[in-house]
C-alpha positions in Angstrom: -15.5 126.2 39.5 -15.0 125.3 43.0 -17.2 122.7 43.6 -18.4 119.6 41.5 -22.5 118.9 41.6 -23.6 115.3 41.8 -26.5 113.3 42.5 -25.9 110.3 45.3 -26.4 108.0 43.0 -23.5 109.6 40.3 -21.5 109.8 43.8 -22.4 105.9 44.7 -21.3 105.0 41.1 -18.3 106.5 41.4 -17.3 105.6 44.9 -18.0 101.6 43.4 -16.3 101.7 40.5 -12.8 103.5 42.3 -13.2 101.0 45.2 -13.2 98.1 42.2 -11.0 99.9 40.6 -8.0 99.5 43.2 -8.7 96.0 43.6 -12.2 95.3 46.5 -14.3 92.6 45.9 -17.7 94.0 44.7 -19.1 93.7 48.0 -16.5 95.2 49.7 -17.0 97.9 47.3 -20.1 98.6 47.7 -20.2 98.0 51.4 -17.3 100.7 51.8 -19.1 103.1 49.5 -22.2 103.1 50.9 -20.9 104.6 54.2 -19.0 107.2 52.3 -22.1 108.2 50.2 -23.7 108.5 53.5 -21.3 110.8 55.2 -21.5 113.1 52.1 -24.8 112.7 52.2 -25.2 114.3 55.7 -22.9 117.1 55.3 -20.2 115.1 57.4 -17.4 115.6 54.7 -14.6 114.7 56.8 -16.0 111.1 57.0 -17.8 111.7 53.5 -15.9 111.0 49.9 -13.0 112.1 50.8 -12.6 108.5 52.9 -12.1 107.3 49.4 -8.8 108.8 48.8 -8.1 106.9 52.7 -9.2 103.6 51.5 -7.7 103.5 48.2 -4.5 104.4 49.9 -5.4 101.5 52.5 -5.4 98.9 50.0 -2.5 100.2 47.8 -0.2 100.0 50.8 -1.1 96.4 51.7 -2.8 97.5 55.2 -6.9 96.2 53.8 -7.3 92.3 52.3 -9.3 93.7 49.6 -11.3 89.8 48.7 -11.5 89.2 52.5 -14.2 86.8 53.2 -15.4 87.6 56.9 -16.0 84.5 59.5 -18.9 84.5 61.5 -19.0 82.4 64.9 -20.9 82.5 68.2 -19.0 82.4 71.3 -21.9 82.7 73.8 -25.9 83.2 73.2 -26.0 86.3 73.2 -22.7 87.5 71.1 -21.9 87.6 67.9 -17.9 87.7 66.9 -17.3 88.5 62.8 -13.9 88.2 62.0 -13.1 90.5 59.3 -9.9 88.8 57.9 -7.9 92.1 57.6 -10.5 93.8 54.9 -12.6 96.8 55.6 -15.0 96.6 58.7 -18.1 97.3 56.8 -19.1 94.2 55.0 -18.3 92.3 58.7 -20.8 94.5 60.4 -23.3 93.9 57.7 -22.6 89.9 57.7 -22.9 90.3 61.5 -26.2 92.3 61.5 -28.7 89.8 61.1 -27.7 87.8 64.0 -27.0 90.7 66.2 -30.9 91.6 66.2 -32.2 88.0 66.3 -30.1 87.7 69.3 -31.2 90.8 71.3 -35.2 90.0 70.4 -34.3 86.6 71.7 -32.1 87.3 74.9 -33.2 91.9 75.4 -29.4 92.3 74.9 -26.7 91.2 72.3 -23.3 91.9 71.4 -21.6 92.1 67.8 -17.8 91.6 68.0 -16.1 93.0 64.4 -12.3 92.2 64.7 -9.5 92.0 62.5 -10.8 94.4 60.2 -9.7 98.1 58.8 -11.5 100.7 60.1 -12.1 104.7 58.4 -15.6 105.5 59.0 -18.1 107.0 61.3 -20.2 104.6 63.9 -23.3 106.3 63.2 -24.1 104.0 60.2 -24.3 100.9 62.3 -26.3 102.3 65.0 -28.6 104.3 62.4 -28.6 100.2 61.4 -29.5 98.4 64.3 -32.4 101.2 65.5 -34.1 100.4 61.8 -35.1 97.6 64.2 -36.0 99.0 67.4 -33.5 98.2 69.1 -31.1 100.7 71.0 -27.8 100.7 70.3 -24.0 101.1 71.3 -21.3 101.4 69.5 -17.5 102.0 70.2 -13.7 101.3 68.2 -10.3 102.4 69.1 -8.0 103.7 65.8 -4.2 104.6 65.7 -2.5 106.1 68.8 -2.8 109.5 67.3 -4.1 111.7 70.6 -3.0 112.1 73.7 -4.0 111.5 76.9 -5.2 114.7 79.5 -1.8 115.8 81.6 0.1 114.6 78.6 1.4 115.3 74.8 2.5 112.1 73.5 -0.1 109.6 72.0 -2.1 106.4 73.6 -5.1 106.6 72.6 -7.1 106.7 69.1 -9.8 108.5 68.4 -12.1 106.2 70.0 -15.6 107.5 69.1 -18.8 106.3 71.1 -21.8 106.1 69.2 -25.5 105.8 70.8 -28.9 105.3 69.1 -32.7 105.5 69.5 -35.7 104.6 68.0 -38.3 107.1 67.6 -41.3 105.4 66.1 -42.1 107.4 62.8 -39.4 109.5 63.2 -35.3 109.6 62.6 -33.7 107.6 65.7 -32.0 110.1 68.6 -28.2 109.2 67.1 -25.0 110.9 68.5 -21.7 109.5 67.6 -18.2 111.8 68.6 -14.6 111.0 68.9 -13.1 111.4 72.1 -10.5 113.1 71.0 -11.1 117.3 70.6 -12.1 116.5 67.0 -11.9 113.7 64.2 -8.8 113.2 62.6 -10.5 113.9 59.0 -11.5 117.4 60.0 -7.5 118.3 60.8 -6.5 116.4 57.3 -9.3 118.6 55.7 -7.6 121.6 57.4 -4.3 120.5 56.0 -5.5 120.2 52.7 -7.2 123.6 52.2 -4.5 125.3 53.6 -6.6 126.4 56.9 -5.0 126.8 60.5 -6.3 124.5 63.1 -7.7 125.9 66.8 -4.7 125.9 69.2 -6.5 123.2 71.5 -7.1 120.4 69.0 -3.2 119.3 69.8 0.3 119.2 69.8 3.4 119.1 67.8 5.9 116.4 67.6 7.9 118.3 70.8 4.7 118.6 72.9 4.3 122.4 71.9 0.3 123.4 70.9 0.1 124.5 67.3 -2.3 126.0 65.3 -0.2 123.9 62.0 -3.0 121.4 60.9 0.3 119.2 59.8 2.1 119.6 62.6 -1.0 118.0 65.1 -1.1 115.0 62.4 2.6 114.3 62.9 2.5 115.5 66.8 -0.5 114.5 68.9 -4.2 115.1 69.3 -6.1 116.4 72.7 -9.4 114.7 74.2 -11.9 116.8 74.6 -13.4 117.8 78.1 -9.6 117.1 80.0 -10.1 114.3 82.3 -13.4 112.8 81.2 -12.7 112.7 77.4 -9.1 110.8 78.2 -11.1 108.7 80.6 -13.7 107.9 78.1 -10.8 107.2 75.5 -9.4 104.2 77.9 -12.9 102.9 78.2 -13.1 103.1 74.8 -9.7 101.1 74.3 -10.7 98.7 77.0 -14.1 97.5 75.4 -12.9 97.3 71.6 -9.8 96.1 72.3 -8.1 93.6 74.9 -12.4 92.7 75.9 -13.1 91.6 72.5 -9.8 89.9 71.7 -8.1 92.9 69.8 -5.4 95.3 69.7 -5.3 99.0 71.2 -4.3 102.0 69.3 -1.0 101.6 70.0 -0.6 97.8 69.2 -2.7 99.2 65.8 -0.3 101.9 64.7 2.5 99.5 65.7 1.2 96.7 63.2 1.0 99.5 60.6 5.0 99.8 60.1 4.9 103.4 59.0 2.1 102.7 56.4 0.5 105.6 56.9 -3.0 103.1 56.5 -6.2 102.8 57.9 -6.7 101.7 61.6 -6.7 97.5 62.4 -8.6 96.3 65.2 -11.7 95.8 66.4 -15.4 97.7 67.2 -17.8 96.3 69.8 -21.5 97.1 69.3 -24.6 96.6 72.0 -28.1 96.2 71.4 -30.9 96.3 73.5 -34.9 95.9 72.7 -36.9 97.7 74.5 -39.8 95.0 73.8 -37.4 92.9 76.1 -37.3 94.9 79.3 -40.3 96.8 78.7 -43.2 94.5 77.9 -46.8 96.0 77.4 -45.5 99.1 79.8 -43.1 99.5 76.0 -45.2 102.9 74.7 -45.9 104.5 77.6 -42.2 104.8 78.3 -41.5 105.6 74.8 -44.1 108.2 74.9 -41.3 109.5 78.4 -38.9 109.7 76.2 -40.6 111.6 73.2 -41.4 113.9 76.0 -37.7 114.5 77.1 -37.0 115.4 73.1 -39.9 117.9 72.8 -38.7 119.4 76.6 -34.9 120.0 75.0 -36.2 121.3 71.3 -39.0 123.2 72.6 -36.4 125.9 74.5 -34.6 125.8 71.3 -32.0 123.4 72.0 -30.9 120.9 69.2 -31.1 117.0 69.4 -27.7 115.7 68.1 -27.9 114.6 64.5 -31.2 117.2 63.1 -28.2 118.9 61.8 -27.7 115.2 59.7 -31.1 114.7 58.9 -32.1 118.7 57.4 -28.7 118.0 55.1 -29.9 114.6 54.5 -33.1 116.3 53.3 -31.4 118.5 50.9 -28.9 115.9 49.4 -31.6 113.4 48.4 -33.5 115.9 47.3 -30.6 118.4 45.4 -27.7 116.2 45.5 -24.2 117.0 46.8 -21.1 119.3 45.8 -17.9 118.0 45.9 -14.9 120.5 46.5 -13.6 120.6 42.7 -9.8 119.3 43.3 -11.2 116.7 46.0 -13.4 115.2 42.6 -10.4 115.2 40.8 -7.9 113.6 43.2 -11.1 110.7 43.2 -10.8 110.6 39.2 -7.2 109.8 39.3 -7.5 107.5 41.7 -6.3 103.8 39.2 -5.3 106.5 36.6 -1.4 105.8 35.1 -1.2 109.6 34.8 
């Protein structure tokens, strides 16, 4: 067979026990697995359970503080700063969580500052997160200098995703989250790995040249999408996660990676506002605005970003997920001595 079918929960259990396996700390572990259980969940499989295979290599080569015990502070009223201790950026944002809403019911706006921490993942987790609350949110991390900037071919910037979220009383939050670059890095290494040439504008090889080799753009360089405004967005990106919150760009990550080939280090800034805050009793009537700005783009048969999530979130809980069959076994020998 091609394919491997599993419940989420057979695909939690196994994500937990590989993540123990190679040495996390059971809430690390089941922090980090959680998000990956999501991703396959949501038919996002470059950010799914193949990030297991990422994160074991993370902590085999030294680049994740698999017992990390993150360190909460609060620099100002209205921020929040987790410092993760060099261990996976997931139990930090969930340490951080709490105080982040308390803060933006108290003050309408709030900040949560992850750094030091080792970063694989998507962003729509935490903002899927903080809307459970009502509250809007922003989120944004640089990575590895992997992709280019627009008018060049050698790398500066990461991947730098920017992810936004809603809340839609009664319904699934309004969530985008996208890489600046032309496409996430996971989707090329899923490329590589079955074999399948990449589009011609997702980058460059190591002498600048495009390529359609999936390899070739991982050991080259990776475009920005939309020219200009993508690249522009990436330094914004690098600007707020990085040197604002006391952290390192992509470059200064790869740097401290010394040819590890690991996860990226650094930092992730995320915003949340309550509407309650600035809105007051006038809070439904502009919510009901909004509602009608979603019904005006689906009802000319446009799609909201993430319905695509949610319809394969539907089928996963409800039929579970399949896993490409030598994907599942790359997972199983994962602490094997085979």
């Amino acid at each position: 067979m091609n394919s491997v079918s599993m419940t989420l929960d057979e695909l939690r259990t196994l994500a937990r026990a590989k993540l123990r396996l190679v040495g996390l700390a059971p809430d690390h572990a089941d922090a980090v697995a959680e998000t990956m259980v999501a991703g396959e969940r949501d038919g996002c499989a470059s950010h799914g359970i193949y990030r297991l295979l990422v994160a074991a290599n993370s902590v085999a080569k030294g680049v994740a503080v698999p017992d990390a015990v993150p360190d909460i502070t609060e620099p100002a009223p209205a921020l929040v700063k987790v410092d993760g201790r060099g261990g996976f950026a997931q139990l930090p944002f969930e340490r951080g969580l709490p105080l982040l809403v308390e803060k933006a019911r108290r003050h309408g706006i709030a900040a949560l500052a992850v750094t030091n921490s080792v970063h694989f993942a998507a962003l729509w987790p935490e903002v899927e997160a903080v809307t459970a609350h009502g509250l809007v949110a922003l989120a944004f991390t640089p990575s590895h200098a992997w992709v280019a900037p627009a008018g060049g071919t050698k790398p500066v910037f990461g991947t730098n995703p920017i992810a936004f979220g809603w809340p839609r009383p009664g319904r699934d939050p309004f969530v985008f989250d996208f890489a600046t670059s032309a496409v996430a890095r996971g989707e090329i290494e899923l490329h590589r790995r079955a074999g399948k040439p990449v589009p011609e504008d997702w980058g460059y090889d190591a002498a600048g040249n495009p390529t359609t080799d999936a390899a070739s753009v991982l050991d080259g360089a990776m475009r920005t999408f939309g020219g200009h405004k993508g690249s522009a967005l990436a330094a914004m990106v690098e600007l707020l996660a990085g040197p604002l919150i006391g952290d390192m760009t992509s470059a200064e990550s790869l740097a401290a990676d010394g040819g590890r080939m690991g996860s990226p280090i650094g930092g992730e800034l995320v915003i949340a506002l309550d509407p309650a805050g600035f809105l007051g009793a006038g809070l439904a009537g502009r919510f009901a605005a909004a509602e009608a700005m979603f019904d005006s783009i689906e009802g000319q048969g446009a799609r909201l970003p993430s319905a695509r999530r949610y319809a394969a979130r539907a089928t996963s809980l409800r039929d579970g997920v399949r896993i490409p069959a030598q994907l599942h076994a790359d997972i199983l020998a994962i602490g094997s001595n085979g």
